[in-house]
PDBQT receptor file of N, H, CA, C and O in Angstrom, charges set to zero:
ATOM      1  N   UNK A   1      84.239  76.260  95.989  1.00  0.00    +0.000 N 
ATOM      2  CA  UNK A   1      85.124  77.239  96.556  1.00  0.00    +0.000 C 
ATOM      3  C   UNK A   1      84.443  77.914  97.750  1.00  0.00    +0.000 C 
ATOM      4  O   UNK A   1      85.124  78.478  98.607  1.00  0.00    +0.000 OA
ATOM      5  N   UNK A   2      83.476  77.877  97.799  1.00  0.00    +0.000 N 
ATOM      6  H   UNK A   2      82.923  77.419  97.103  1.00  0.00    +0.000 HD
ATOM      7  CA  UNK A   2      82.962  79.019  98.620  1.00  0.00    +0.000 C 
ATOM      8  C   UNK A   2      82.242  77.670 100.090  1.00  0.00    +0.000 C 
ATOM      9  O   UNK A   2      82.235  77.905 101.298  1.00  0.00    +0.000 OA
ATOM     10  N   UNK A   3      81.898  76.786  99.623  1.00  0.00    +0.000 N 
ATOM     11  H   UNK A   3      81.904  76.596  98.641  1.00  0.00    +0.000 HD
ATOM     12  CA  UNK A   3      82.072  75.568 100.711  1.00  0.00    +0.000 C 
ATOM     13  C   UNK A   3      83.161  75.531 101.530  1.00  0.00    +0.000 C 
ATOM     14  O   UNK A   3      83.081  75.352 102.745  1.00  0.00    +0.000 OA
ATOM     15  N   UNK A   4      84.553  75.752 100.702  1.00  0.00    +0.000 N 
ATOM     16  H   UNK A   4      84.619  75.898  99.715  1.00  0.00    +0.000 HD
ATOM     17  CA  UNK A   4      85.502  75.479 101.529  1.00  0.00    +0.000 C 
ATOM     18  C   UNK A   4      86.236  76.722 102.357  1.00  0.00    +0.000 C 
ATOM     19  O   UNK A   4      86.972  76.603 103.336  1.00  0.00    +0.000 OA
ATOM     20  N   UNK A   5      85.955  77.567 101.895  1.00  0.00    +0.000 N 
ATOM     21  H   UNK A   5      85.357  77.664 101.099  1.00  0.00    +0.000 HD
ATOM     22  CA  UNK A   5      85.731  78.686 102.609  1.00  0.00    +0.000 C 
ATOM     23  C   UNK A   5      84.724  79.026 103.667  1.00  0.00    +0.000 C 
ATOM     24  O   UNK A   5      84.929  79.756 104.636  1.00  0.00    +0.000 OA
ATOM     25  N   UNK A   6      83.643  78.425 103.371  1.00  0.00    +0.000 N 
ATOM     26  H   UNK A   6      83.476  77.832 102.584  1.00  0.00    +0.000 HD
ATOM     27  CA  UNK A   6      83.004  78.674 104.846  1.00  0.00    +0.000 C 
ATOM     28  C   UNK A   6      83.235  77.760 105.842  1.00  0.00    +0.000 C 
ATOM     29  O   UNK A   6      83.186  77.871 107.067  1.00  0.00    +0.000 OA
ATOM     30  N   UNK A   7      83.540  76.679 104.992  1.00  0.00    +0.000 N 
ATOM     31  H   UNK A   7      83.579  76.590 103.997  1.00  0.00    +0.000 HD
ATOM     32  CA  UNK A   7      84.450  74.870 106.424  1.00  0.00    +0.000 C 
ATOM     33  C   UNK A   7      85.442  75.717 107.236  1.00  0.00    +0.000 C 
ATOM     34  O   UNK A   7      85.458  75.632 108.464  1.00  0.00    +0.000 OA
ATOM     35  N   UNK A   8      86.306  76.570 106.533  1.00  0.00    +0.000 N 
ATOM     36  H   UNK A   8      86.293  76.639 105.536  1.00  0.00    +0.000 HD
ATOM     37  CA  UNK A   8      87.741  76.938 106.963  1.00  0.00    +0.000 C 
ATOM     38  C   UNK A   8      87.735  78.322 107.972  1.00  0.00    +0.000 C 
ATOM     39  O   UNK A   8      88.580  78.828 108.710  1.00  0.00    +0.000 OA
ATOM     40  N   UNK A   9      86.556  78.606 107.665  1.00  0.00    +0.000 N 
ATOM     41  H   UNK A   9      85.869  78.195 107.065  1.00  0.00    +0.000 HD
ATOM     42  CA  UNK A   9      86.262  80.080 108.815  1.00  0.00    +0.000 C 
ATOM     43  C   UNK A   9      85.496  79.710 109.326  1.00  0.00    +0.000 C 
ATOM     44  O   UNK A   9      84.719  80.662 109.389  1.00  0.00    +0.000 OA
ATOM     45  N   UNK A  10      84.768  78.357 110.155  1.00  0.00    +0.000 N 
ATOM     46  H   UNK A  10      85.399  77.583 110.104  1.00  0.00    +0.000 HD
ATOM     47  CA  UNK A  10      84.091  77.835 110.913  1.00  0.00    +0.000 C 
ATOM     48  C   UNK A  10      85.150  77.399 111.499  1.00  0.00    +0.000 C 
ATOM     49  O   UNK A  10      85.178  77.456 112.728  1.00  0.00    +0.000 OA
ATOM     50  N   UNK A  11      86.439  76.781 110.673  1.00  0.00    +0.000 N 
ATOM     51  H   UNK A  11      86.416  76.735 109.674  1.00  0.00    +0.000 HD
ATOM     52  CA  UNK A  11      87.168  75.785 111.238  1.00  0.00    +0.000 C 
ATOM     53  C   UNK A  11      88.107  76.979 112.274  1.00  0.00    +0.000 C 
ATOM     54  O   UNK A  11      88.257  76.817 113.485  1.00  0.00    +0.000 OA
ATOM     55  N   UNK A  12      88.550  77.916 111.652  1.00  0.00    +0.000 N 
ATOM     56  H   UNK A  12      88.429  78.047 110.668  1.00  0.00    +0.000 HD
ATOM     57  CA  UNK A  12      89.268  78.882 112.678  1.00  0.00    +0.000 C 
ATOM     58  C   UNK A  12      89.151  79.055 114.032  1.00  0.00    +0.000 C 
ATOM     59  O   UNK A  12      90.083  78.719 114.763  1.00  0.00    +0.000 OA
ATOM     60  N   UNK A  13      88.120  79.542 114.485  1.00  0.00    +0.000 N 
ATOM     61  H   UNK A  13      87.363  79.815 113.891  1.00  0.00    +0.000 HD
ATOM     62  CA  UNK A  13      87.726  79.919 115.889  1.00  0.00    +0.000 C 
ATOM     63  C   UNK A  13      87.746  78.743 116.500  1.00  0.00    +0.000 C 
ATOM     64  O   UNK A  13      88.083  78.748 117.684  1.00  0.00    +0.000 OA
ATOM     65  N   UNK A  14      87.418  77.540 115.897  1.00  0.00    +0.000 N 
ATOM     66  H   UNK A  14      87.144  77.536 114.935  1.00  0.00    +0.000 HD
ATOM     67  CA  UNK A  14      87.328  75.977 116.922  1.00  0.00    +0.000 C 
ATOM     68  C   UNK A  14      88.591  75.860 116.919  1.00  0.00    +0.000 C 
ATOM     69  O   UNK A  14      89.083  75.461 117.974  1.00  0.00    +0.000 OA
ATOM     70  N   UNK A  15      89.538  76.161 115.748  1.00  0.00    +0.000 N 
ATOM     71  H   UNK A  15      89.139  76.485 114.890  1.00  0.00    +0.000 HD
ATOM     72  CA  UNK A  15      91.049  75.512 116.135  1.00  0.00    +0.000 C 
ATOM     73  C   UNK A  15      91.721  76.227 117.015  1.00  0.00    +0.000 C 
ATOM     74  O   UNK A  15      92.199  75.623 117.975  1.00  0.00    +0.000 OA
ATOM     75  N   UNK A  16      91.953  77.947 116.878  1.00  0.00    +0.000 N 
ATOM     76  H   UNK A  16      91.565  78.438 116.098  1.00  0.00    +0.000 HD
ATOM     77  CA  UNK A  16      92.387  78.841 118.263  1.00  0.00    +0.000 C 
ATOM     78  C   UNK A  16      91.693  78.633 119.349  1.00  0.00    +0.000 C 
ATOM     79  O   UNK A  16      92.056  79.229 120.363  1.00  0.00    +0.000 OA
ATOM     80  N   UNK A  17      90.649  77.834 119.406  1.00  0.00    +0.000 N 
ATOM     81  H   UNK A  17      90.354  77.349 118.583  1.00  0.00    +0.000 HD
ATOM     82  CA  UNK A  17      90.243  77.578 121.198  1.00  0.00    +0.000 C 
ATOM     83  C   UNK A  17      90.802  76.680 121.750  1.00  0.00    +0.000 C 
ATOM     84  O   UNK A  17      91.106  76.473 122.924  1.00  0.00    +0.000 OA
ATOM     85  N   UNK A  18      90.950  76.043 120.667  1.00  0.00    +0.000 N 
ATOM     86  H   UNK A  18      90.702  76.211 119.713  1.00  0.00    +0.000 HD
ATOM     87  CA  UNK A  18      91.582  74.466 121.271  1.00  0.00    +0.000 C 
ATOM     88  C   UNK A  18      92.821  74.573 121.376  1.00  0.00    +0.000 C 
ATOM     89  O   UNK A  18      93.363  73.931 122.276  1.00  0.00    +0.000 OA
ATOM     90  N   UNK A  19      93.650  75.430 120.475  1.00  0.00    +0.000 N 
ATOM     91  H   UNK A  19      93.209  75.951 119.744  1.00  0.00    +0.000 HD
ATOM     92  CA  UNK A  19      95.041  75.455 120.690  1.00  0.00    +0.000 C 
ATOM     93  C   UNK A  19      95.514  76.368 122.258  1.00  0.00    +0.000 C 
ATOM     94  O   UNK A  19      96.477  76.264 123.019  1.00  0.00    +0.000 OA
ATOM     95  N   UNK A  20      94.022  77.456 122.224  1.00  0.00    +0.000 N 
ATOM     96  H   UNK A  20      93.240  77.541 121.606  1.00  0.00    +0.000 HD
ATOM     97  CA  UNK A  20      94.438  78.127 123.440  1.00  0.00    +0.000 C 
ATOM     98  C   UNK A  20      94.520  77.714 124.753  1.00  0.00    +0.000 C 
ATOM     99  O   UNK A  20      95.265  78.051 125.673  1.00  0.00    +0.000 OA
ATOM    100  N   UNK A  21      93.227  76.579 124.632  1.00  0.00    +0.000 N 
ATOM    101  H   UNK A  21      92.622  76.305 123.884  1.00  0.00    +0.000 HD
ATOM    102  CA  UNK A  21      92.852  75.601 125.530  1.00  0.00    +0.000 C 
ATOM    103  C   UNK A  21      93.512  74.610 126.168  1.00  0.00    +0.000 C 
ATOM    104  O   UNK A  21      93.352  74.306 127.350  1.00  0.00    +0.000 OA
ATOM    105  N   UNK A  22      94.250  74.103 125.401  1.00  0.00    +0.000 N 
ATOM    106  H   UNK A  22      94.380  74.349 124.441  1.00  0.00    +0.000 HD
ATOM    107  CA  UNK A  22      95.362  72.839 125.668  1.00  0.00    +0.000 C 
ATOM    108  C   UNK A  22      96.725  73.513 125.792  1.00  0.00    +0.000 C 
ATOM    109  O   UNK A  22      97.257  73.216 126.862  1.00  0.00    +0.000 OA
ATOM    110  N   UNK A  23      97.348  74.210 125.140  1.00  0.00    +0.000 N 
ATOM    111  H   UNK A  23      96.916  74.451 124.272  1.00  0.00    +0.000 HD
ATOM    112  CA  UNK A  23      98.397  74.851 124.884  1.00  0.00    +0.000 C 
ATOM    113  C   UNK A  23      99.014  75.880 125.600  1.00  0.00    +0.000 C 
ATOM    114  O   UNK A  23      99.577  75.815 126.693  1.00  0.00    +0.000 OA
ATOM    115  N   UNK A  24      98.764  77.295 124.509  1.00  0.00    +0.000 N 
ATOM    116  H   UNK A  24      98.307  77.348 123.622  1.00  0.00    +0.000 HD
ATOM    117  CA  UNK A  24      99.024  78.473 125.141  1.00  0.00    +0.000 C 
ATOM    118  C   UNK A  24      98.651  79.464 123.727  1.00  0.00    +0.000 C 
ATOM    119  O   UNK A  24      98.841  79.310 122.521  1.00  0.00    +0.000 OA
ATOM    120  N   UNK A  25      98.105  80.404 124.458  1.00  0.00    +0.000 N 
ATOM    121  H   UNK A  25      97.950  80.529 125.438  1.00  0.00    +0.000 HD
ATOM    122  CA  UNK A  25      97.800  81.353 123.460  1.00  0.00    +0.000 C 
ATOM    123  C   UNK A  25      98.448  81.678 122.468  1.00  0.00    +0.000 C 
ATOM    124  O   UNK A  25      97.947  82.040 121.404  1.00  0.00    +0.000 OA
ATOM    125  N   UNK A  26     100.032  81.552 122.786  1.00  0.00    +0.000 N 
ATOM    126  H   UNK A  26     100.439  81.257 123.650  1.00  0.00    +0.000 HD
ATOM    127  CA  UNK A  26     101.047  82.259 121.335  1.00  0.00    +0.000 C 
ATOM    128  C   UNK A  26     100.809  81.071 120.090  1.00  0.00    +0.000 C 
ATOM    129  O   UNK A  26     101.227  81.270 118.949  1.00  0.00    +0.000 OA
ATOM    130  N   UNK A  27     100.043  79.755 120.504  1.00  0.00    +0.000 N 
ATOM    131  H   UNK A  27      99.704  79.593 121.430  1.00  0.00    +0.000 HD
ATOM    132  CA  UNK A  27     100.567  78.449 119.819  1.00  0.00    +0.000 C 
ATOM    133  C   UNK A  27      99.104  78.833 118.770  1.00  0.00    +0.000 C 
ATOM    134  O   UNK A  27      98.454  77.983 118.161  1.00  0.00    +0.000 OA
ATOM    135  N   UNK A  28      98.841  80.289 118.777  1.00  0.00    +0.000 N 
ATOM    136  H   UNK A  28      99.369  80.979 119.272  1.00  0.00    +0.000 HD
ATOM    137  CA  UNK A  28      97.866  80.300 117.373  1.00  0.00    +0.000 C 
ATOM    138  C   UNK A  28      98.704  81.115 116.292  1.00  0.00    +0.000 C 
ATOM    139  O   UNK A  28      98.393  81.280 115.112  1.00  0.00    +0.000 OA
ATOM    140  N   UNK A  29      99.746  81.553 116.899  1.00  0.00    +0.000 N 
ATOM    141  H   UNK A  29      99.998  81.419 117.857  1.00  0.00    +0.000 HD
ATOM    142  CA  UNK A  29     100.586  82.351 115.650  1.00  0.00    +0.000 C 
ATOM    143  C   UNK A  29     100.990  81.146 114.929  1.00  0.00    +0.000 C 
ATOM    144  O   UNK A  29     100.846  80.979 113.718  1.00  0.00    +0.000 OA
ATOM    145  N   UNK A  30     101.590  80.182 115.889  1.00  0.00    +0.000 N 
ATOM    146  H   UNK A  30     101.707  80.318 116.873  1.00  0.00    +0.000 HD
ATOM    147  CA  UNK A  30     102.292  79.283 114.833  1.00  0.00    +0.000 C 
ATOM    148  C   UNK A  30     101.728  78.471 114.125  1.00  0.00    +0.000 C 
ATOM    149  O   UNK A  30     102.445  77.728 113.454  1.00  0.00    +0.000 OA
ATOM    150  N   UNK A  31     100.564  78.365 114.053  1.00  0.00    +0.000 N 
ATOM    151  H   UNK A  31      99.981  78.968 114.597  1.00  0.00    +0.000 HD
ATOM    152  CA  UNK A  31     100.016  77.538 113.268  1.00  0.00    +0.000 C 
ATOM    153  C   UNK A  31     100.161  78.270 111.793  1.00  0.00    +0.000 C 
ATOM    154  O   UNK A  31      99.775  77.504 110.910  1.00  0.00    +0.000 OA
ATOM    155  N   UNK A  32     100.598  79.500 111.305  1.00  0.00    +0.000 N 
ATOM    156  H   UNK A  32     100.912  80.123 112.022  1.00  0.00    +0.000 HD
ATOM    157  CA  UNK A  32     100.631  80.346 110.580  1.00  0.00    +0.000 C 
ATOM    158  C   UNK A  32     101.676  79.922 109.564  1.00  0.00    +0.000 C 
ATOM    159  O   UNK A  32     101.605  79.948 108.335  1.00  0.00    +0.000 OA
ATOM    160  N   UNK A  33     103.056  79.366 110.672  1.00  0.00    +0.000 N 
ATOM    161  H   UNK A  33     103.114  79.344 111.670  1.00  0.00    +0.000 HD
ATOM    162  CA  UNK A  33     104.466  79.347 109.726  1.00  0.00    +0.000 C 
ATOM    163  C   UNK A  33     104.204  77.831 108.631  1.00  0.00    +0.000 C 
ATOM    164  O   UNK A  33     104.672  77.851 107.493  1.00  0.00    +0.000 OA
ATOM    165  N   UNK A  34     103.560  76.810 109.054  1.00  0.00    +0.000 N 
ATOM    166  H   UNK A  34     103.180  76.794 109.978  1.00  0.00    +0.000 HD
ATOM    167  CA  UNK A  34     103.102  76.086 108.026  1.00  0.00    +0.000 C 
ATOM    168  C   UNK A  34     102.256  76.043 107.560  1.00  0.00    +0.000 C 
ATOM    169  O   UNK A  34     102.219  74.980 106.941  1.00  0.00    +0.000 OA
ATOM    170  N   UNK A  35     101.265  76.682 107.404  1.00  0.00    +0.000 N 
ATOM    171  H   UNK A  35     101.295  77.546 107.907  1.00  0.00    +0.000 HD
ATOM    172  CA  UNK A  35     100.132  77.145 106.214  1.00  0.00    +0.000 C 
ATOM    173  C   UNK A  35     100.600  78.094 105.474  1.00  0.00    +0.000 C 
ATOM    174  O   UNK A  35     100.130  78.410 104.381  1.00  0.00    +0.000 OA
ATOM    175  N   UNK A  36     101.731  78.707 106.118  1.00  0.00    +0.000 N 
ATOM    176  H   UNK A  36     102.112  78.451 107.006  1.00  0.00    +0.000 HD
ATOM    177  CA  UNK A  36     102.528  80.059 104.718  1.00  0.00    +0.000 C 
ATOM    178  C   UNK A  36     103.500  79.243 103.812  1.00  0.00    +0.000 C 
ATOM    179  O   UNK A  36     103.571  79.420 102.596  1.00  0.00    +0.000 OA
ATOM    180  N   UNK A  37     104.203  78.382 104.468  1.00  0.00    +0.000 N 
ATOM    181  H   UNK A  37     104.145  78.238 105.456  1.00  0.00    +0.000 HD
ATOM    182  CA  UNK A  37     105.048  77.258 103.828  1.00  0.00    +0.000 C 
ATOM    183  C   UNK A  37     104.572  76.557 102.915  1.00  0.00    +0.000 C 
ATOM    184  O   UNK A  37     105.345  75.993 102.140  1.00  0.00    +0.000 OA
ATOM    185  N   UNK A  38     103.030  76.406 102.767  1.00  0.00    +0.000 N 
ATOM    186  H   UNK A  38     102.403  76.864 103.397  1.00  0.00    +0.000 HD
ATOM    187  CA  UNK A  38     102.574  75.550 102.523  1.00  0.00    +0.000 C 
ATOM    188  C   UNK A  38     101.557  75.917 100.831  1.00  0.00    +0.000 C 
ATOM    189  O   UNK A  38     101.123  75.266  99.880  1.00  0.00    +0.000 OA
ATOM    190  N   UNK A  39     101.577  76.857 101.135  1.00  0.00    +0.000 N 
ATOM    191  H   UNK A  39     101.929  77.385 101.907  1.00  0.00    +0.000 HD
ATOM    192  CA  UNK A  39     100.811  78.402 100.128  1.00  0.00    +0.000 C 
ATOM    193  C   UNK A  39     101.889  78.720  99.319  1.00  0.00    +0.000 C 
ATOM    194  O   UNK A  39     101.804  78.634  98.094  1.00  0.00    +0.000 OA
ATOM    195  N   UNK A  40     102.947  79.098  99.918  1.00  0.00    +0.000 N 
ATOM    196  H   UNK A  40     103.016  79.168 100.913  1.00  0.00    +0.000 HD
ATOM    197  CA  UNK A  40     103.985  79.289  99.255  1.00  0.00    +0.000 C 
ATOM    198  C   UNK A  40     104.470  78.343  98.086  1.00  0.00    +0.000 C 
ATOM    199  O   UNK A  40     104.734  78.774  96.963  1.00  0.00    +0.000 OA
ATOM    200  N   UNK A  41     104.584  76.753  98.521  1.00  0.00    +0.000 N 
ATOM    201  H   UNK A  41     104.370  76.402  99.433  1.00  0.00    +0.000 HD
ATOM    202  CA  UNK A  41     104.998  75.561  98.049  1.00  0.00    +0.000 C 
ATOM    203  C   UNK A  41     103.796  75.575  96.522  1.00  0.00    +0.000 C 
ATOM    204  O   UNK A  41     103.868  75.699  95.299  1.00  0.00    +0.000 OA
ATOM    205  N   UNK A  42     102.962  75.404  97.380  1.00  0.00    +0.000 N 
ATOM    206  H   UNK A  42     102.903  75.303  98.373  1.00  0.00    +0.000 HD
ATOM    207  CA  UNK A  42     101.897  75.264  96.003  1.00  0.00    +0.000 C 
ATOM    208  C   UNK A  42     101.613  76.292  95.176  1.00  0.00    +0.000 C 
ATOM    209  O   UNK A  42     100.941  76.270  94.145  1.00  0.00    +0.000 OA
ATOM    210  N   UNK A  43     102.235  77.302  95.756  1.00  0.00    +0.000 N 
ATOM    211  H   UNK A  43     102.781  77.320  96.594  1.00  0.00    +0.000 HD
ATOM    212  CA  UNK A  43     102.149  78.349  94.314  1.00  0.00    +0.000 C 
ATOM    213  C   UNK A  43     102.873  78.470  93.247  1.00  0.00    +0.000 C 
ATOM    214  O   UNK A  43     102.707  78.836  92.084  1.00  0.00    +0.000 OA
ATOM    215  N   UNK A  44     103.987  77.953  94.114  1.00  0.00    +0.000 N 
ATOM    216  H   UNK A  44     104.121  77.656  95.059  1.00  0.00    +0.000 HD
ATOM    217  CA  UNK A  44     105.535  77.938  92.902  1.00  0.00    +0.000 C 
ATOM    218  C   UNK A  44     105.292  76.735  92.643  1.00  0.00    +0.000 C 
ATOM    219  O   UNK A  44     105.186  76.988  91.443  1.00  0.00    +0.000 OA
ATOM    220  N   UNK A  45     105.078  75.469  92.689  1.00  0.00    +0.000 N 
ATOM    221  H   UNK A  45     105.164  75.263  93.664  1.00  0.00    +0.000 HD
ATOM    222  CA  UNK A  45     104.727  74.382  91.967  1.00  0.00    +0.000 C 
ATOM    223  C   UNK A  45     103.446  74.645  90.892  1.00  0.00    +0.000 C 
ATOM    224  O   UNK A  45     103.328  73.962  89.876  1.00  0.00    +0.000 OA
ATOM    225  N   UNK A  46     102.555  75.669  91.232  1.00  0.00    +0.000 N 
ATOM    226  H   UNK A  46     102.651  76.224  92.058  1.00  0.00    +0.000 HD
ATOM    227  CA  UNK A  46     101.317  75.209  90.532  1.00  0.00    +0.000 C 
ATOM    228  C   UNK A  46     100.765  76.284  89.452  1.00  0.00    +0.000 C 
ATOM    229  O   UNK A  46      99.763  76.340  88.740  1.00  0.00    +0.000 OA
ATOM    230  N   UNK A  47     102.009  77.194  89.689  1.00  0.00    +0.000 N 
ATOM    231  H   UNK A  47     102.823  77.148  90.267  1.00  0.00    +0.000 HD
ATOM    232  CA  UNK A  47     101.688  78.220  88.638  1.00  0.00    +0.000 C 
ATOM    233  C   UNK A  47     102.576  78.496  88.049  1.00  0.00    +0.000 C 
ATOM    234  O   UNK A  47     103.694  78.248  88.500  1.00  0.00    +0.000 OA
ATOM    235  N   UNK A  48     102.308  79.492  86.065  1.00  0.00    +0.000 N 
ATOM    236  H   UNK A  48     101.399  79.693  85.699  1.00  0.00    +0.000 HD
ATOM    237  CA  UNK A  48     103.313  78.792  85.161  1.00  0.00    +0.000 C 
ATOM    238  C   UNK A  48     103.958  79.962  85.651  1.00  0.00    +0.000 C 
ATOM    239  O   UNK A  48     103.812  80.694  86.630  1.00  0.00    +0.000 OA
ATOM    240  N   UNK A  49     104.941  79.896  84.378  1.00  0.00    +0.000 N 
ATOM    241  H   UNK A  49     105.060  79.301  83.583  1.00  0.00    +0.000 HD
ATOM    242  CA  UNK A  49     106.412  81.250  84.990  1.00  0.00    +0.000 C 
ATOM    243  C   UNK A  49     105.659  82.121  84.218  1.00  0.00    +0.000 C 
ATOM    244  O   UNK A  49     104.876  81.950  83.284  1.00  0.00    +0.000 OA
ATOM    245  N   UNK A  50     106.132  83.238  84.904  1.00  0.00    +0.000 N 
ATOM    246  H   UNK A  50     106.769  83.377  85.663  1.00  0.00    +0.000 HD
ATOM    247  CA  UNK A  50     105.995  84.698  84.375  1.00  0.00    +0.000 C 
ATOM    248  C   UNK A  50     107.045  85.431  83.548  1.00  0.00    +0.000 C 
ATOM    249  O   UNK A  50     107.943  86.030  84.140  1.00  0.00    +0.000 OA
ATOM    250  N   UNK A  51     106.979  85.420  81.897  1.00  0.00    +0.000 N 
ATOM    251  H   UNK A  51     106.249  84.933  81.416  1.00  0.00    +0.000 HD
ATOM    252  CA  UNK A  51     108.043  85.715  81.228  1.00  0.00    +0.000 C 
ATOM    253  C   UNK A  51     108.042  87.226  80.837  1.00  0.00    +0.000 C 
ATOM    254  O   UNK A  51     107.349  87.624  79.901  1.00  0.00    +0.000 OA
ATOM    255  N   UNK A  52     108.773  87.998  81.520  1.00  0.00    +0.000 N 
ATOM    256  H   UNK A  52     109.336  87.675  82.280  1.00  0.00    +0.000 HD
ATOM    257  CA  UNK A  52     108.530  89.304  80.646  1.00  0.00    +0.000 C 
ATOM    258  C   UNK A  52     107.887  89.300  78.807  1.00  0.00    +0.000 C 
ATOM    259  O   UNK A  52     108.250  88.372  78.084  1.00  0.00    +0.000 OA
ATOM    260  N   UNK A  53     107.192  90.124  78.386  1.00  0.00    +0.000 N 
ATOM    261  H   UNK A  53     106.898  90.878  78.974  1.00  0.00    +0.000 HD
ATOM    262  CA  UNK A  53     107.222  90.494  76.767  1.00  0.00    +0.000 C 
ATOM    263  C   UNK A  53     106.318  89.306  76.194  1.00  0.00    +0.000 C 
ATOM    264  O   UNK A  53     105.907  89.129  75.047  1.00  0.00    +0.000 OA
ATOM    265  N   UNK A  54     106.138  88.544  77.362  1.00  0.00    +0.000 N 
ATOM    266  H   UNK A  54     106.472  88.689  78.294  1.00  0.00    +0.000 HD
ATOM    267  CA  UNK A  54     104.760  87.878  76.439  1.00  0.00    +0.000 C 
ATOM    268  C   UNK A  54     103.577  88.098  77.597  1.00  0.00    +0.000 C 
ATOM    269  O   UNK A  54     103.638  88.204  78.822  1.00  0.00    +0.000 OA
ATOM    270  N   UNK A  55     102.274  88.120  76.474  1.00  0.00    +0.000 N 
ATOM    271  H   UNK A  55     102.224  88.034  75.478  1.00  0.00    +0.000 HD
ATOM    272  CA  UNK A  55     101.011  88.135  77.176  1.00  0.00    +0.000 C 
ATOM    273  C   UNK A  55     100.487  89.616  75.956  1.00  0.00    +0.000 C 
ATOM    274  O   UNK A  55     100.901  89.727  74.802  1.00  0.00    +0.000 OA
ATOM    275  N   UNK A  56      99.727  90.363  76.501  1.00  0.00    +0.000 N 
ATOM    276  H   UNK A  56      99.391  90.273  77.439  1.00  0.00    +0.000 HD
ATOM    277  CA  UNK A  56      99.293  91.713  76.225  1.00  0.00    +0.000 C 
ATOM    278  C   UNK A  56     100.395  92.765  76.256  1.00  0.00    +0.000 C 
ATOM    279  O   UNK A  56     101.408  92.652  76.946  1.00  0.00    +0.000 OA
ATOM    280  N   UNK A  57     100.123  93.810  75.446  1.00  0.00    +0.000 N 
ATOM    281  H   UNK A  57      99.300  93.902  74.885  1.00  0.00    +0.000 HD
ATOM    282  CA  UNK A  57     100.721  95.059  75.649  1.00  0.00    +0.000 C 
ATOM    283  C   UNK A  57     100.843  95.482  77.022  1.00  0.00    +0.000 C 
ATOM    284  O   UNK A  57     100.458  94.723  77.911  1.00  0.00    +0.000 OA
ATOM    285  N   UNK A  58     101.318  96.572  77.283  1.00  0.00    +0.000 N 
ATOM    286  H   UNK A  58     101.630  97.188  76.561  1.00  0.00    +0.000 HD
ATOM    287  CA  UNK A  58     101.714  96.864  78.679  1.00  0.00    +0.000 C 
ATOM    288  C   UNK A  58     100.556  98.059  78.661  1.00  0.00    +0.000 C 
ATOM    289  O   UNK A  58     100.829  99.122  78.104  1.00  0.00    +0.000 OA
ATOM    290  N   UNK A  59      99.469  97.895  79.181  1.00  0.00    +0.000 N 
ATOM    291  H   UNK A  59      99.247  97.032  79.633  1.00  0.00    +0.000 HD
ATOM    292  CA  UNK A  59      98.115  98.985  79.432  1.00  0.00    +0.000 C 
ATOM    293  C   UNK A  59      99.163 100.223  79.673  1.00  0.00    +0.000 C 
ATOM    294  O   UNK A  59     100.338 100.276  80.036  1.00  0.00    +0.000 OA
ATOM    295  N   UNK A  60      97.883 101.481  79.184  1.00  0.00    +0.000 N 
ATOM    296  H   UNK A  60      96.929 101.437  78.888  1.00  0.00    +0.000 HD
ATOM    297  CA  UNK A  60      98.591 102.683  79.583  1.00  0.00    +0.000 C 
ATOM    298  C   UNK A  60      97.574 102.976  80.829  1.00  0.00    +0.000 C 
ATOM    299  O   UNK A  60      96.681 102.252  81.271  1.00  0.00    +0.000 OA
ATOM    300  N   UNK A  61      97.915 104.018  81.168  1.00  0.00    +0.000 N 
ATOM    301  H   UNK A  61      98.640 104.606  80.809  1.00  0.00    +0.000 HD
ATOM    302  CA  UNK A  61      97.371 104.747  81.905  1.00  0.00    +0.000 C 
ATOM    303  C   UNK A  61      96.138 105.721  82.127  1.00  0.00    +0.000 C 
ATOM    304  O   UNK A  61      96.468 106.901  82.248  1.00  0.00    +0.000 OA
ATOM    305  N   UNK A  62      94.796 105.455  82.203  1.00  0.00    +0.000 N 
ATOM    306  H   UNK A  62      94.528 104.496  82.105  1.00  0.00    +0.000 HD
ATOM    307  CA  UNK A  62      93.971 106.362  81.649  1.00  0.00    +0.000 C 
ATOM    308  C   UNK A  62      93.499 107.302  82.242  1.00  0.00    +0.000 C 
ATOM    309  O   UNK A  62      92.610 107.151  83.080  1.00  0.00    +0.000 OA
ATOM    310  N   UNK A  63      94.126 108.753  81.843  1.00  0.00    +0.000 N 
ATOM    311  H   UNK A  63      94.847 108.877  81.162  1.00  0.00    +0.000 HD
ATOM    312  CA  UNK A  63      93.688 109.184  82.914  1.00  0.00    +0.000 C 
ATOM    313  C   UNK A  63      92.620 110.121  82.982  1.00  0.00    +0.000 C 
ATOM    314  O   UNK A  63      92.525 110.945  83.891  1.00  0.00    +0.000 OA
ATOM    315  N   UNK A  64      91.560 109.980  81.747  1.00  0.00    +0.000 N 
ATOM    316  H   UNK A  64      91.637 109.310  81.008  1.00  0.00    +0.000 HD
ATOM    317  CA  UNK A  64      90.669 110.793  81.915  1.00  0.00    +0.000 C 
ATOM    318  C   UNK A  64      89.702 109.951  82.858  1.00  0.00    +0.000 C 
ATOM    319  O   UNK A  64      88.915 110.445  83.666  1.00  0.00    +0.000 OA
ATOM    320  N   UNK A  65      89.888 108.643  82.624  1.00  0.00    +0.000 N 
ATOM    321  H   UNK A  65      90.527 108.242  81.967  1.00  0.00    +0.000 HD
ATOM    322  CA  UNK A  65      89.071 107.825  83.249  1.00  0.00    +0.000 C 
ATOM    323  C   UNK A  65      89.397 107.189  85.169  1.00  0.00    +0.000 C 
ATOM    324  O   UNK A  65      88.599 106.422  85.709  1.00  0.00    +0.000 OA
TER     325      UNK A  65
């Protein structure tokens, strides 16, 4: 995890130069709308449902703490 996290924030700054480089500066927002599409997709595929009333009690509130 933490490999691919440092590939992917190395990989950032080389990909907005190049997009700024060849392109045009706005063409780093969009690289945004399919990596959100894409996050999105695999979350609702890859995680289970969330059913109210099961799991744990509902924590209270502590508030001395």
């Amino acid at each position: 995890m933490a490999g691919a996290s440092a590939f992917f924030a190395a990989l950032g700054p080389v990909l907005s130069g190049l997009l700024t480089q060849y392109i045009d500066w706005r063409a780093v927002f969009l690289i945004n709308v399919p990596l959100a599409a894409l996050t999105v997709g695999l979350t609702l595929t890859n995680t289970p449902p969330l059913r109210p009333g099961t799991g744990a009690r509902r924590a209270r509130l502590d508030v001395p703490g």
